[in-house]
C-alpha positions in Angstrom: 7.9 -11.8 -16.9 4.8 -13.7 -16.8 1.8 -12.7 -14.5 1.4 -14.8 -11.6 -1.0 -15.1 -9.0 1.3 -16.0 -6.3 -1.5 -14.9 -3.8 -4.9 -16.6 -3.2 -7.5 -16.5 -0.4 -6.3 -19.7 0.7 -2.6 -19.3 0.2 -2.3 -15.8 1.2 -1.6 -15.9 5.1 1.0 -18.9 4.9 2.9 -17.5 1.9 3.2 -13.8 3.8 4.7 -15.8 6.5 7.1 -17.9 4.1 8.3 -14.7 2.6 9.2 -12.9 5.5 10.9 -15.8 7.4 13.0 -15.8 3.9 14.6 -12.3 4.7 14.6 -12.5 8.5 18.4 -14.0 8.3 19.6 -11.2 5.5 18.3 -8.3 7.7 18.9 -6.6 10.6 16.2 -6.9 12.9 15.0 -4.0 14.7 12.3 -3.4 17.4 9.6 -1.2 17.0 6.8 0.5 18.8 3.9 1.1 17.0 1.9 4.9 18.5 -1.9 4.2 16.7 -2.3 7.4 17.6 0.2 8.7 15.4 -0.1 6.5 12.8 -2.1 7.0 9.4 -2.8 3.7 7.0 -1.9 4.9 3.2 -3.6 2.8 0.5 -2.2 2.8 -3.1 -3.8 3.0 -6.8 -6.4 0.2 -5.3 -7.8 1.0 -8.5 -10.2 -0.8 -11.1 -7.1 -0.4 -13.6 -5.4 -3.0 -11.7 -8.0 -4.9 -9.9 -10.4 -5.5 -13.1 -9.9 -9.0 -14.2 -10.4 -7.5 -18.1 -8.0 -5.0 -17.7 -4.2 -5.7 -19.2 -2.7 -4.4 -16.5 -4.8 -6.7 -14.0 -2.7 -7.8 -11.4 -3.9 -11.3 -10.6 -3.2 -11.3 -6.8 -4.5 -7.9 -5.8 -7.7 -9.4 -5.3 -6.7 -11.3 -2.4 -5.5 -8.7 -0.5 -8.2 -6.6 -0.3 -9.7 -8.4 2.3 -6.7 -7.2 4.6 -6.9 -4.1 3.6 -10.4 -4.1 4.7 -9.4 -5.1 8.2 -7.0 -1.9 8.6 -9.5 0.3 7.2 -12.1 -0.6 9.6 -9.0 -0.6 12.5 -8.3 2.8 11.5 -11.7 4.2 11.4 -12.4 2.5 15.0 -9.4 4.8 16.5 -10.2 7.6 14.2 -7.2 8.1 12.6 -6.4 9.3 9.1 -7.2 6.7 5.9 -5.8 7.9 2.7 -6.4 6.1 -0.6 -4.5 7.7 -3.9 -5.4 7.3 -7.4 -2.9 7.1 -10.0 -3.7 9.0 -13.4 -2.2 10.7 -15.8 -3.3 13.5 -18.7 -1.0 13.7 -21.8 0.9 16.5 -20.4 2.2 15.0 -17.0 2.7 11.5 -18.0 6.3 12.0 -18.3 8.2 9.2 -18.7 5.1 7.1 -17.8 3.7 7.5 -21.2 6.7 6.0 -23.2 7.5 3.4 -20.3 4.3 1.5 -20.5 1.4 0.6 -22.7 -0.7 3.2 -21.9 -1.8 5.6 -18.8 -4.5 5.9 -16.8 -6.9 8.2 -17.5 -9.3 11.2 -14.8 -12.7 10.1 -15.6 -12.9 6.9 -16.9 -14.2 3.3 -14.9 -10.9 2.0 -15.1 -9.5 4.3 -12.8 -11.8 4.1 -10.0 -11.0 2.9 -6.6 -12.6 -0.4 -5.8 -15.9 -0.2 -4.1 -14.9 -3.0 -1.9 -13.1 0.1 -0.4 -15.2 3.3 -1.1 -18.1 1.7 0.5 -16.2 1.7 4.1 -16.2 5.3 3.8 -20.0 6.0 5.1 -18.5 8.8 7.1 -17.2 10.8 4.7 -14.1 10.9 6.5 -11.1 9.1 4.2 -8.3 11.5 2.2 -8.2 11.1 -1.7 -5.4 12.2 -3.3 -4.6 12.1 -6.9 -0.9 11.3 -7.9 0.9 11.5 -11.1 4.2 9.2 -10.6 4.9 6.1 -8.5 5.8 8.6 -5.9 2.6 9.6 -3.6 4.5 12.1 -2.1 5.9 13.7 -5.4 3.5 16.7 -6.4 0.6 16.0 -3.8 -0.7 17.3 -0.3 0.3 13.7 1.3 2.9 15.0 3.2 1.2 18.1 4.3 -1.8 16.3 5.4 0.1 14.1 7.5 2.0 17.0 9.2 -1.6 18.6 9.7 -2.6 15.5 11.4 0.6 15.0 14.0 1.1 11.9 12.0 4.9 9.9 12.7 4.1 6.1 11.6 2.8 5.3 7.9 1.1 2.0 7.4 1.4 1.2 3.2 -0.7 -1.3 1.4 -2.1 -1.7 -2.4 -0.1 -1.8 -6.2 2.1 -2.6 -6.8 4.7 -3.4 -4.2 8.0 -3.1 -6.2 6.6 0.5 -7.9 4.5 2.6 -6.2 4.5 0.7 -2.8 8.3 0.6 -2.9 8.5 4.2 -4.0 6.8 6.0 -1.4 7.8 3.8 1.4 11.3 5.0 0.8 9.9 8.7 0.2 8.0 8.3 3.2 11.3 7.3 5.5 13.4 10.1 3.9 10.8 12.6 5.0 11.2 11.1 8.7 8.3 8.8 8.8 8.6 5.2 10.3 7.0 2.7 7.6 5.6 0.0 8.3 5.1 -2.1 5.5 2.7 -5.5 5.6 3.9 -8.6 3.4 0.0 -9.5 3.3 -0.7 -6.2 2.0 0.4 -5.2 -1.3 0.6 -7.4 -4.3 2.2 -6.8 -7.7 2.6 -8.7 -10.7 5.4 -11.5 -9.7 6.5 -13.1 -6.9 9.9 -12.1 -7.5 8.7 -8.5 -7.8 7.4 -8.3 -3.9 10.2 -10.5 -2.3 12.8 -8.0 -3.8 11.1 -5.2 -2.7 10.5 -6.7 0.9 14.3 -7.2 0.6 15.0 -3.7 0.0 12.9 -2.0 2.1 13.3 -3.8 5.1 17.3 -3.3 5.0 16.6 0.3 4.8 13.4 1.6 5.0 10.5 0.3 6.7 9.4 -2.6 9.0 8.7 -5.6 6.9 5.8 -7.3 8.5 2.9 -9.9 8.4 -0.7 -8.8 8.5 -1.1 -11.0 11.8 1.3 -9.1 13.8 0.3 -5.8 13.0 -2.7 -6.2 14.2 -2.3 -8.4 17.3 0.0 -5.0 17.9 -3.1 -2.8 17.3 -5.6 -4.4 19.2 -3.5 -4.6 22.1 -2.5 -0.7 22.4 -6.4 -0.3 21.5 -7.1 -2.5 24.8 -4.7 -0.4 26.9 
């Protein structure tokens, strides 16, 4: 299936909204409360890997979301709560699966695995979680889900790559391990159109609160006003 870049800067914000007034009538709607103070924002693979333009796995939309990711980042560092940003790479020996699935892996030490400055850079304190993961999975084989016992953390906030893999994944890992997942339209971006709205589908029957940008954080800054 041919890349797409279904998200731009100036389509971004009405196209969120268009996809989630799509699955509004196919799911059941539930009400939630979001607790800030309980909540940790979990940022996926926001890597150069995918976000380089010369890259072959570039994934032409990510670029427009980073913007929003930006704006929960600097949310979540306002209320002090915990920002965790995963790299995805892969020796030989733990590739798995991964190394006869795709073209090739991502590789410890090299540029193209980086996380995006555009991020990095908002960490002047020092205070955002890395973690290194191995499979789609953040949960699989990592510290994630110690670190967000250790932190008295009960609501997940996902964005990054790519929505239908590693997005998709650990939302559902996150909800079996009794977290409530929120997960923003506005947020994530893979390689399709059809990619993303499938997984919104999914996830929001059974997994996580399917959401736009907008609300989440009108929700935000009103508790943060209270």
């Amino acid at each position: 299936m041919k890349k797409t870049d279904y998200f731009t800067p100036e389509s971004i914000s009405g196209k969120a909204e268009k996809m989630l007034e799509d699955i509004r009538p196919v799911i059941i709607k539930r009400k939630f409360s979001l607790m800030p103070e309980k909540s940790a924002l979990l940022v996926l693979d926001m890597q150069h890997y995918f976000l380089d333009p010369q890259s072959h796995a570039f994934i032409p939309s990510a670029p427009s979301v980073v913007p929003n990711i930006q704006k929960l980042i600097h949310f979540f560092q306002n209320i002090r709560q915990p920002i965790i940003l995963t790299k995805h790479v892969n020796s030989d020996e733990d590739a798995g699966l991964l190394g006869s699935w795709w073209r090739d892996i991502i590789r410890r030490n090299t540029q193209q695995s980086e996380i995006i400055s555009e991020l990095t850079s908002m960490d002047k304190d020092r205070t955002f979680f890395y973690i290194e993961k191995s499979r789609y999975d953040a949960f699989l084989n990592t510290p994630l889900n110690e670190i967000l016992i250790e932190q008295g953390i009960r609501q997940i906030i996902i964005a990054g790559v790519m929505t239908h893999l590693c997005c998709e994944t650990s939302a559902r890992s996150a909800f079996m391990l009794d977290f409530e997942v929120f997960f923003p339209v506005d947020c994530t971006a893979t390689y399709h159109e059809n990619f993303h709205r499938a997984a919104l589908l999914n996830l929001s029957h059974g997994f996580s609160h399917v959401v736009v940008l907008k609300e989440l954080m009108e929700k935000l800054q009103e508790w943060e006003k209270q």
